[in-house]
Rosetta silent file (secondary structure, phi, psi, omega in degrees, C-alpha in Angstrom):
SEQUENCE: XXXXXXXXXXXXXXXXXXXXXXXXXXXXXXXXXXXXXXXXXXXXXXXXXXXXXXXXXXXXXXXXXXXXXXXXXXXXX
SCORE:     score description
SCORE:     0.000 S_00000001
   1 L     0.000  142.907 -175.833   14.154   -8.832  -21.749 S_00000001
   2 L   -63.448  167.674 -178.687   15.996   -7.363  -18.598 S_00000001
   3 L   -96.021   81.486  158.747   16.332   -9.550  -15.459 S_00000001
   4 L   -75.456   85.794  177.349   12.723   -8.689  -14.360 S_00000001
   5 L   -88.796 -151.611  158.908   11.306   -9.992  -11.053 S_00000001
   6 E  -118.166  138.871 -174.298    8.194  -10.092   -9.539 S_00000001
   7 E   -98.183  144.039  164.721    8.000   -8.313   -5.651 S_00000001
   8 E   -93.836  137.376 -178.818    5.283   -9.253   -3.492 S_00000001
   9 E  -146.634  125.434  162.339    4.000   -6.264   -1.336 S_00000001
  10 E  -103.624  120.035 -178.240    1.146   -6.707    1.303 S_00000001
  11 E  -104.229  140.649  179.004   -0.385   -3.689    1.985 S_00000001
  12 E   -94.940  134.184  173.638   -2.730   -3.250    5.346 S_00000001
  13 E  -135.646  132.674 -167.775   -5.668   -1.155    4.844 S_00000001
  14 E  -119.424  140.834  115.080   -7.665   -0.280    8.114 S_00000001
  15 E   -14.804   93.758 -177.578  -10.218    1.352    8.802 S_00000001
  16 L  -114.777  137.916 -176.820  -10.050    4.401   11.422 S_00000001
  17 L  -113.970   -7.113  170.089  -13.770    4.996   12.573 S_00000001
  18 L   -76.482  -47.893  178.482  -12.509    7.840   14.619 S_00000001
  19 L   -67.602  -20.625 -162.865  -10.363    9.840   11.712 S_00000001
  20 L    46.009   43.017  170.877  -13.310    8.387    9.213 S_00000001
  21 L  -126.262  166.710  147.383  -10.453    7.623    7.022 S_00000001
  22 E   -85.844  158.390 -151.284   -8.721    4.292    5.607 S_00000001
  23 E  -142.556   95.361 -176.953   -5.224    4.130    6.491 S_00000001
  24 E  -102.392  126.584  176.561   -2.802    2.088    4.400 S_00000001
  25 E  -123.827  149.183 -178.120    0.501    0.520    5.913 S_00000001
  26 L  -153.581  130.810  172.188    2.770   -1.997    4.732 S_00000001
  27 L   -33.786  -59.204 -172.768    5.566   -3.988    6.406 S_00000001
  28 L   -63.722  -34.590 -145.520    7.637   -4.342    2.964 S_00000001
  29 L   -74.611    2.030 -113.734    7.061   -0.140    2.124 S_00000001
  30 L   -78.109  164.347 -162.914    9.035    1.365    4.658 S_00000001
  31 L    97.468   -3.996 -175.477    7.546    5.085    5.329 S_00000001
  32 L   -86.030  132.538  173.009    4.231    3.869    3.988 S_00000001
  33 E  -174.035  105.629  170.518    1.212    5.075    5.924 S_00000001
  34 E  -118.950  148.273  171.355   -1.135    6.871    3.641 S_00000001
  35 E  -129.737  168.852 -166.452   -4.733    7.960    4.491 S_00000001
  36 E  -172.860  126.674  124.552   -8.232    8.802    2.362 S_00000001
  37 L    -3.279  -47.751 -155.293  -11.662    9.363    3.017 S_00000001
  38 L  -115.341  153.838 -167.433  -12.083    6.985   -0.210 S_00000001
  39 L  -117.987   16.869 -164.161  -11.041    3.396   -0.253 S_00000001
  40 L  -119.278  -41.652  179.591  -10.958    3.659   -3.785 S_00000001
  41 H   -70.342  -36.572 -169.863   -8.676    7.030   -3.937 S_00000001
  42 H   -88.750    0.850  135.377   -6.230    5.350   -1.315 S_00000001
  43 H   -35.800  -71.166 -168.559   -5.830    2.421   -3.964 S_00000001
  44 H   -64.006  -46.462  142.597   -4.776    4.699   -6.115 S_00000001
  45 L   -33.940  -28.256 -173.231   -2.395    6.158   -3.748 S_00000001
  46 H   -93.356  -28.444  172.773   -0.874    3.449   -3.031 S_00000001
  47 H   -79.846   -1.026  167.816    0.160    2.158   -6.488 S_00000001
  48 H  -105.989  -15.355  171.068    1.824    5.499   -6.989 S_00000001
  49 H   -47.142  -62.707 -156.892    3.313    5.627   -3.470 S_00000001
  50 H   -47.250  -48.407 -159.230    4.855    2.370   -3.571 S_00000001
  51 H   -92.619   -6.607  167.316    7.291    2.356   -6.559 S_00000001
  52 H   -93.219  -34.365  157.108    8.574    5.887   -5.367 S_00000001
  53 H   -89.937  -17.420  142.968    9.415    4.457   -1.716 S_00000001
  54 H   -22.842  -85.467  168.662   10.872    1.695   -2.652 S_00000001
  55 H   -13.739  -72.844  145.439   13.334    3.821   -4.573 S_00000001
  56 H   -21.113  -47.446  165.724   13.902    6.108   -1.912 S_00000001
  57 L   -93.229    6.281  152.999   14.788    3.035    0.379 S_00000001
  58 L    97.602   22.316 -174.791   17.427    1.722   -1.956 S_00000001
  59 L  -109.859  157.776  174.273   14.955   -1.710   -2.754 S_00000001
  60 L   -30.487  146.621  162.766   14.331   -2.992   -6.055 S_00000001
  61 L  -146.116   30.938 -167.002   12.470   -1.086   -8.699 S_00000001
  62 L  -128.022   29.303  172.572   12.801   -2.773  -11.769 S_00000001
  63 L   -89.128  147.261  147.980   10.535   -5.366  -10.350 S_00000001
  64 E   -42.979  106.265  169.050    6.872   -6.417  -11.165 S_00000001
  65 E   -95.633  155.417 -152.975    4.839   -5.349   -8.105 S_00000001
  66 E  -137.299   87.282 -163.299    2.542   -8.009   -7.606 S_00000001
  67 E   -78.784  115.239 -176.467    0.197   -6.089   -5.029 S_00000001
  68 E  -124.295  132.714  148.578   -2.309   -8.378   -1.963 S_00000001
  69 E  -108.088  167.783 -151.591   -4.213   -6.136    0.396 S_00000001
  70 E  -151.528  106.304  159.528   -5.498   -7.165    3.894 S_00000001
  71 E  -102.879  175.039 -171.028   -8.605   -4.816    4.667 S_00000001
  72 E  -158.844  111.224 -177.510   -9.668   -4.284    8.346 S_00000001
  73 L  -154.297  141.401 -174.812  -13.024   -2.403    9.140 S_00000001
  74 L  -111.965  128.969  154.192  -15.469   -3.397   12.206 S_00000001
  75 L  -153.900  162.238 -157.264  -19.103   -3.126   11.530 S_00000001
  76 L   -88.913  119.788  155.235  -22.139   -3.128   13.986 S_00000001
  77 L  -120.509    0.000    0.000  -25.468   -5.224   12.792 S_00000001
């Protein structure tokens, strides 16, 4: 087996209650800042996003991403 590690990448996913979208950003990514309607679609964006900007930004890509998300949404009772 190849000299495989594992990367940790915390991705922020916010809430915008103006845009009515989630908004995903991440510290490690850089260039990432994807948005969706769907918090479920922007998931999905993001695990194909990731491993393509990486790339782009010269950081490993023969790593394990080992993905934590942070969400952030305000709600009213």
């Amino acid at each position: 087996m190849d000299n495989i590690s594992l990367l940790k990448v915390n991705i922020k996913l916010t809430w915008d209650d103006d845009a009515h979208v989630w908004i995903a950003t991440s510290d490690e990514v850089p260039g990432l800042v994807l948005e969706s309607d769907s918090f479920d679609e922007l998931i999905e964006r993001v695990r194909y996003a990731v491993p393509e900007l990486l790339e782009l930004n010269g950081l490993p890509t023969s790593a394990i991403l080992d993905y934590h998300t942070e969400r952030h949404e305000t709600v009213f009772a």
